[in-house]
N, C-alpha and C positions, 0 to 999 in steps of 0.2 A: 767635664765632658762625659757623657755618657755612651758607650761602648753595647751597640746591640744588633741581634741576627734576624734576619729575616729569614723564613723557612717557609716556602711554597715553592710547589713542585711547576706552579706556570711562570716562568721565565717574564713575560710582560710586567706580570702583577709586581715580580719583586723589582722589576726595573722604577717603575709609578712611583711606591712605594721606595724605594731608595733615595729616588730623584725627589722628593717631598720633605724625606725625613733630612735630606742635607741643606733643605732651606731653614733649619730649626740650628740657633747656633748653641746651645743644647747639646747635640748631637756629635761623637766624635765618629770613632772605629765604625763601620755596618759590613756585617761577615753576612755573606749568603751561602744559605743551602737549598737545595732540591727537594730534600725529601728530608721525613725525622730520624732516619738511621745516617746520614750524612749530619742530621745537625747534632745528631748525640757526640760523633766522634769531632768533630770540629772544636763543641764545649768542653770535651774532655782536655783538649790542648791547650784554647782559647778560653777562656769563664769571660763573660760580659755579664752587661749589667741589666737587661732586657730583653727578651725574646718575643719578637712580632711572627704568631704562629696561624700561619691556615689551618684550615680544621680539616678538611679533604682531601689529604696527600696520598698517594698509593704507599701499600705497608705499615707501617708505623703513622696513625693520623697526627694532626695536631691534639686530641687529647693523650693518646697515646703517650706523645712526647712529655705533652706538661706533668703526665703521670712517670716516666721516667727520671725526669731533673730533677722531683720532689727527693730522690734520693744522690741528688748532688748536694756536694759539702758547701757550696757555693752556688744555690738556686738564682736562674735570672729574675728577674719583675716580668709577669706573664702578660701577653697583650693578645688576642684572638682577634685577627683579620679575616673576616670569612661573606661571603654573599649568602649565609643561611643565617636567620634568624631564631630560627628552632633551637640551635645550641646553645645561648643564652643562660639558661640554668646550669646546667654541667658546667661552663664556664666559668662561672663564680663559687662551684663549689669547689674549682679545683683552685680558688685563690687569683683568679685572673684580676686585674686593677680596672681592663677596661674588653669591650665587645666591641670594634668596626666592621664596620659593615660595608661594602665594596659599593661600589666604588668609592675612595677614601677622601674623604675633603680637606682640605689644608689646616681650616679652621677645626676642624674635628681633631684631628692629628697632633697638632698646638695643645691639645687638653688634654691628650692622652698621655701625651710624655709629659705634661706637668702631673700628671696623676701617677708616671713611673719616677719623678724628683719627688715627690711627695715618700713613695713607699722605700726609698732608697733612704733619707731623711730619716723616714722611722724606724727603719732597720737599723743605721746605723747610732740610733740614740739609742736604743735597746742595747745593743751591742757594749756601748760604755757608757751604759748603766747612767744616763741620762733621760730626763723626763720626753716624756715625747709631745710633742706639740700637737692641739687639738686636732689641729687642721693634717694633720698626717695623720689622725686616726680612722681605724676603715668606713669606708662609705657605708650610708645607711642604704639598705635593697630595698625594693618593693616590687610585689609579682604584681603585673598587671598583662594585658590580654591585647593582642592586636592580631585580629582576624582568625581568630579563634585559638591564636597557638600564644604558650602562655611563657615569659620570659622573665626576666629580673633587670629592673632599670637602679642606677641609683639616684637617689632623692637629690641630690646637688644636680642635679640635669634637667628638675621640673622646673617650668619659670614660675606656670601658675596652673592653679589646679579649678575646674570646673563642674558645678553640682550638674548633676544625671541622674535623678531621680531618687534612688538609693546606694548608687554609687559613684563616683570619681572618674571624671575625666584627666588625664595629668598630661601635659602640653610642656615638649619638652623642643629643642630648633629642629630636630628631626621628623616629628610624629607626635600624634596624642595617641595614647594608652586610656582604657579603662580599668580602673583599679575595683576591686569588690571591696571598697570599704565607704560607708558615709562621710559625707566633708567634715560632719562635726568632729569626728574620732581624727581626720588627718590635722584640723586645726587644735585640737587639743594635743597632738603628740608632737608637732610639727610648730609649734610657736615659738620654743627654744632656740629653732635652728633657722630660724628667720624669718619665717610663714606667718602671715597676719591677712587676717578677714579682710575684706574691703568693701564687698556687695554680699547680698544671701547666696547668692551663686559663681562668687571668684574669693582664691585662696591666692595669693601672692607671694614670690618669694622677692624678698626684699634686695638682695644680692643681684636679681636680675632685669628689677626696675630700672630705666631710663631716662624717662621723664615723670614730674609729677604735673597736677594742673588741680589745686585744690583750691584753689582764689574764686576759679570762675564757676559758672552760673551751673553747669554741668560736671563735678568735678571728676578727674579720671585720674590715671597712670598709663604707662605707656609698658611694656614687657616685650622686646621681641618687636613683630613686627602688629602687635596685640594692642590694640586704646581698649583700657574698662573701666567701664563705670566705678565711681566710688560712693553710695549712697550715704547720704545726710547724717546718717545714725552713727555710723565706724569713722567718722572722719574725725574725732575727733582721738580715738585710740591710734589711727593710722599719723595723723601729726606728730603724738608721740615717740611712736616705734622710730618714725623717721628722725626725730629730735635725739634718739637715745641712740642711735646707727652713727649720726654723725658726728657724736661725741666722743664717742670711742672708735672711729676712725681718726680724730684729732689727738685722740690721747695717745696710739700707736705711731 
């Protein structure tokens, strides 16, 4: 059971937010504070295991805070709840796991606190000197652009990626993002980690695939709420990838 505070100075927000986070049986203790000088002294008594931090509190912000706990002996797993987008960067430099965005989805929420079991997991393999599993190593970032303000997403959020001329569209359940990089460079860095060609203009992550339909006269994938095409040429790498995913799901 995981033990964590909410810290926002709007009273509604942490109720939402509270009331969400106890439908997750995950979920033990939830301490609230108002403000980051209340949640400093609260952690000094109480240490949990995550802190769901707004970024716009009067006095001490939510960075502020994250910047204060970094010199606790027992730092929480950072989570930033906030309705600005622009903090984004700073966010992840100061180690945050995950960015929500208000209003907060249930189904968003579900992934966040598996991404605070994940960083809790690798902390505690480090700690006794145990290997740490891939899958709790940190997220891959990637800057990309949405309406002119430039943020950090991580790569396990894209489902599938879309050519744009000389850059990257990345299509994630929230929003697509344009990334400044060519599809070629994302499919070449990004095939490791589960990404495989389908058409000249879709990157797919294979993790977020739903259906296939590669029999018929038209063959596609389904991603999301996304059908795309799969041209004649990749379909035969793409049997593959798929053949090699679900053999080593059998084997685990």
């Amino acid at each position: 059971m995981i033990s964590v505070l909410i810290a926002d100075d709007e009273q509604p927000a942490v109720d939402e937010l509270a009331f969400l986070l106890r439908q997750d049986p995950r979920i033990g203790t939830i301490h609230q504070a108002a403000s980051g000088s209340e949640a400093i002294r609260l952690l000094a008594r109480e240490p949990v295991d995550a802190a769901f931090l707004d970024i716009h509190m009067p006095g001490l912000t939510g960075f502020d805070l994250a910047r204060a706990l970094a010199r606790f002996e027992q730092r929480p797993v950072l989570v930033f709840v906030t309705a600005d987008e622009e903090g984004a960067l700073e966010a992840f430099d100061l180690e945050a796991v995950d960015y929500l965005l208000k209003p907060v989805r249930t189904e968003r929420l579900h992934r966040s606190v598996g991404r605070i079991v994940e960083a809790i997991t690798a902390a505690g393999a480090r700690t006794t000197g145990r290997t740490v599993p891939e899958a709790s190593a940190p997220p891959e970032m990637i800057a990309v652009t949405l309406g002119g303000t430039t943020r950090m997403i991580r790569r396990d959020d894209v489902r599938y990626v879309q050519a744009q001329g000389d850059y990257a569209r990345l299509h994630t359940e929230e929003a697509s993002y344009l990334a400044r990089v060519p599809m070629a460079d994302l499919e070449r860095q990004w095939g490791d980690a589960g990404f495989v060609r389908v058409h000249r203009s879709y990157l797919v992550s294979l993790a977020h695939v739903s259906r296939v339909r590669l029999g018929a006269d038209h063959p596609s994938v389904t991603v999301g709420q996304a059908e795309l095409p799969v041209s004649r040429r990749l379909l035969p790498g793409l049997r593959e990838r798929l053949e090699q995913a679900t053999l080593r799901a059998r084997g685990s």
